[in-house]
C-alpha positions as CSV (number, residue, x, y, z in Angstrom):
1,X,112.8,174.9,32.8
2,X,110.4,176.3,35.3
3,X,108.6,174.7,38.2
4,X,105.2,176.1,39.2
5,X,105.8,180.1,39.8
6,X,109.6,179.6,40.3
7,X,112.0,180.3,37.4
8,X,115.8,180.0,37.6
9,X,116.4,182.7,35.5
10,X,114.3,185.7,37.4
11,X,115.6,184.2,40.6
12,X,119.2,184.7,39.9
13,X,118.5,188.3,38.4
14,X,117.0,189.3,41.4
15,X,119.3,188.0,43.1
16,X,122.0,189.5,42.1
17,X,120.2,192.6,40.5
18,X,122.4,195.7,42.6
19,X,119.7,198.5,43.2
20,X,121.5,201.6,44.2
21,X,119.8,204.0,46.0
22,X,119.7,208.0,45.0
23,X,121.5,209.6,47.5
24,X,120.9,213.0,48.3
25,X,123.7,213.8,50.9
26,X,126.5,212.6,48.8
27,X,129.9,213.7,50.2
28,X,133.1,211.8,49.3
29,X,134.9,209.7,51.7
30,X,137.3,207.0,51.4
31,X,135.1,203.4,51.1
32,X,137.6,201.7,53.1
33,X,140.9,202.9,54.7
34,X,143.8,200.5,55.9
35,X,144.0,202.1,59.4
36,X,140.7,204.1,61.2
37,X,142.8,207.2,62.7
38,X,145.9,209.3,61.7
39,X,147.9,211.5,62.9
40,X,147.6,215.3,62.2
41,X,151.5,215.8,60.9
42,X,152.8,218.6,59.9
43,X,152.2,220.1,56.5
44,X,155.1,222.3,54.9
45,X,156.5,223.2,51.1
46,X,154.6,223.5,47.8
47,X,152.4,221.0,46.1
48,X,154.4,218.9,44.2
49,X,151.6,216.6,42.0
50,X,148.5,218.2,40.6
51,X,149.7,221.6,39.7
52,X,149.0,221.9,36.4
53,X,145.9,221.2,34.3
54,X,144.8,217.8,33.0
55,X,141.2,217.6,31.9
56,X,139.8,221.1,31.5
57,X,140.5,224.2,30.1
58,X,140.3,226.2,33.5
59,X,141.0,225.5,37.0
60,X,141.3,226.5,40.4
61,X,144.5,226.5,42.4
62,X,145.2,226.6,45.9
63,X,147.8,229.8,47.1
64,X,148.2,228.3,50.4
65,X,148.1,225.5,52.6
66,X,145.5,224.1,54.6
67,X,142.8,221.0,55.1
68,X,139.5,221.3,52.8
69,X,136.4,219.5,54.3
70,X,134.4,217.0,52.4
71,X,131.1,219.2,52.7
72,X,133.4,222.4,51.6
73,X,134.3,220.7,48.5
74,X,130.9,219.5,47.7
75,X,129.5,223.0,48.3
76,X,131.6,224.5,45.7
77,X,130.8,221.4,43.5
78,X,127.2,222.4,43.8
79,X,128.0,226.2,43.5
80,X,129.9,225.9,40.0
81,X,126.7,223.3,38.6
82,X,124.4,225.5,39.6
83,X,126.2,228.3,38.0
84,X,127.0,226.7,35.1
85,X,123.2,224.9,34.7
86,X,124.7,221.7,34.5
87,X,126.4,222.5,31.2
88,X,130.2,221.6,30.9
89,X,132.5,220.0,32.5
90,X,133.7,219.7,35.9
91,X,136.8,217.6,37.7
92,X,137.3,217.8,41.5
93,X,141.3,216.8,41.9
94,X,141.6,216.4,45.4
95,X,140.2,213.8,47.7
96,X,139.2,214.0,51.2
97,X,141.0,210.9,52.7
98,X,142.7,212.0,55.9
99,X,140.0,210.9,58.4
100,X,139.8,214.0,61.6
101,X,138.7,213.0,65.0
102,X,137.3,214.9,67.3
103,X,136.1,214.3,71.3
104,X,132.1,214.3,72.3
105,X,131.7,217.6,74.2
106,X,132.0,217.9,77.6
107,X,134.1,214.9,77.8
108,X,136.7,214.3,80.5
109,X,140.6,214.8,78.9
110,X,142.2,211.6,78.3
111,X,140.0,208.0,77.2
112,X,142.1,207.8,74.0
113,X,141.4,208.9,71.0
114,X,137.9,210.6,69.9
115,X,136.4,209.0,66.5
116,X,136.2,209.8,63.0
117,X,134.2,212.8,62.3
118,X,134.5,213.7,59.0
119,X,137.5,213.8,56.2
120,X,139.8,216.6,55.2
121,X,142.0,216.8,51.8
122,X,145.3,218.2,52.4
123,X,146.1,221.2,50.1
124,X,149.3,222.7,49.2
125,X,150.1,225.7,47.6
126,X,150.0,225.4,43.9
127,X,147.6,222.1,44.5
128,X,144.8,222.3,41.3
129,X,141.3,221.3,43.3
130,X,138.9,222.1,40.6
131,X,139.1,222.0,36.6
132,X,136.4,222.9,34.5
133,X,135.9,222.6,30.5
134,X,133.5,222.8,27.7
135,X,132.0,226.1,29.2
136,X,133.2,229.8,28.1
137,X,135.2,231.7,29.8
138,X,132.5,234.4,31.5
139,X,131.0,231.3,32.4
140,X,133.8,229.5,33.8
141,X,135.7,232.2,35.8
142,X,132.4,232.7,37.8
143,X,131.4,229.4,38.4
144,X,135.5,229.2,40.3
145,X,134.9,232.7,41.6
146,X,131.6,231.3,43.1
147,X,133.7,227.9,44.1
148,X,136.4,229.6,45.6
149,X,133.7,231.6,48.1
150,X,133.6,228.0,49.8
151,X,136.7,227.5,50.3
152,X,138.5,228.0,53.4
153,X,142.0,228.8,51.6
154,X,142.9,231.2,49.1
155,X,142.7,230.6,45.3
156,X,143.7,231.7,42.3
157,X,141.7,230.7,38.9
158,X,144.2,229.9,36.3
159,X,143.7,228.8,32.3
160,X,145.6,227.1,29.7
């Protein structure tokens, strides 16, 4: 049934048509998070999931502890793809979820707590971050040697 230049059909597709936009400054972040701000804790001992590989044939592991940025694990993303031409396969195993706040400058101490600035993954030792497959192995150990230049935290690349 349509009426004049209205149909039922094209007006429910668009609708409910989602367009998603290209995004160019992709970073991973959690969509939504139970509570906005955490606290710091302390981090101690050795990784204890995600220390062995999964997907790929190679991978990167962390040798010691620290926080990773979102931005420092999309810019050894972006290293190893570049690298690699786009050809393989690439996992990213860690997740920035712990939200860091930090203070305007040249604010005043106290006022509570500063807002959400960006997210950090925690890393332990032995933690895998990256795995890689379908690639050879020149290929693949720089790509990770590449990847682990952005890192803040030393790594050690590791195969099956």
């Amino acid at each position: 049934m349509e009426i004049g230049n209205y149909s039922p059909q094209a007006s429910f597709e668009s609708k409910w048509k989602l367009e998603i936009p290209p995004k160019e400054g992709y970073m991973l972040a959690p969509k939504r998070a139970k509570y906005r701000k955490q606290f710091r804790n302390n981090i101690k001992g050795l990784s204890r999931s995600r220390t062995s590989l999964v997907f790929g044939s190679w991978g990167l592991k962390s040798l010691e502890l620290g926080w990773i940025t979102a931005r420092q694990i999309e810019a050894a993303r972006r290293a190893m793809t570049h690298y690699t031409k786009r050809g393989g396969r690439i996992w990213i195993r860690v997740f920035p979820d712990k939200p860091v706040t930090k203070k305007p400058s040249e604010t005043r101490m106290g006022s509570g707590k500063g807002d959400v600035d960006h997210y950090v993954a925690v890393v332990k030792p032995g933690t895998i971050i990256f795995e890689m497959g379908a690639v050879t192995n020149e290929t693949a150990n720089e790509a990770m040697r590449l990847a682990s230049h952005k890192l803040p935290i030393k790594t050690l690349i590791i195969s099956k």
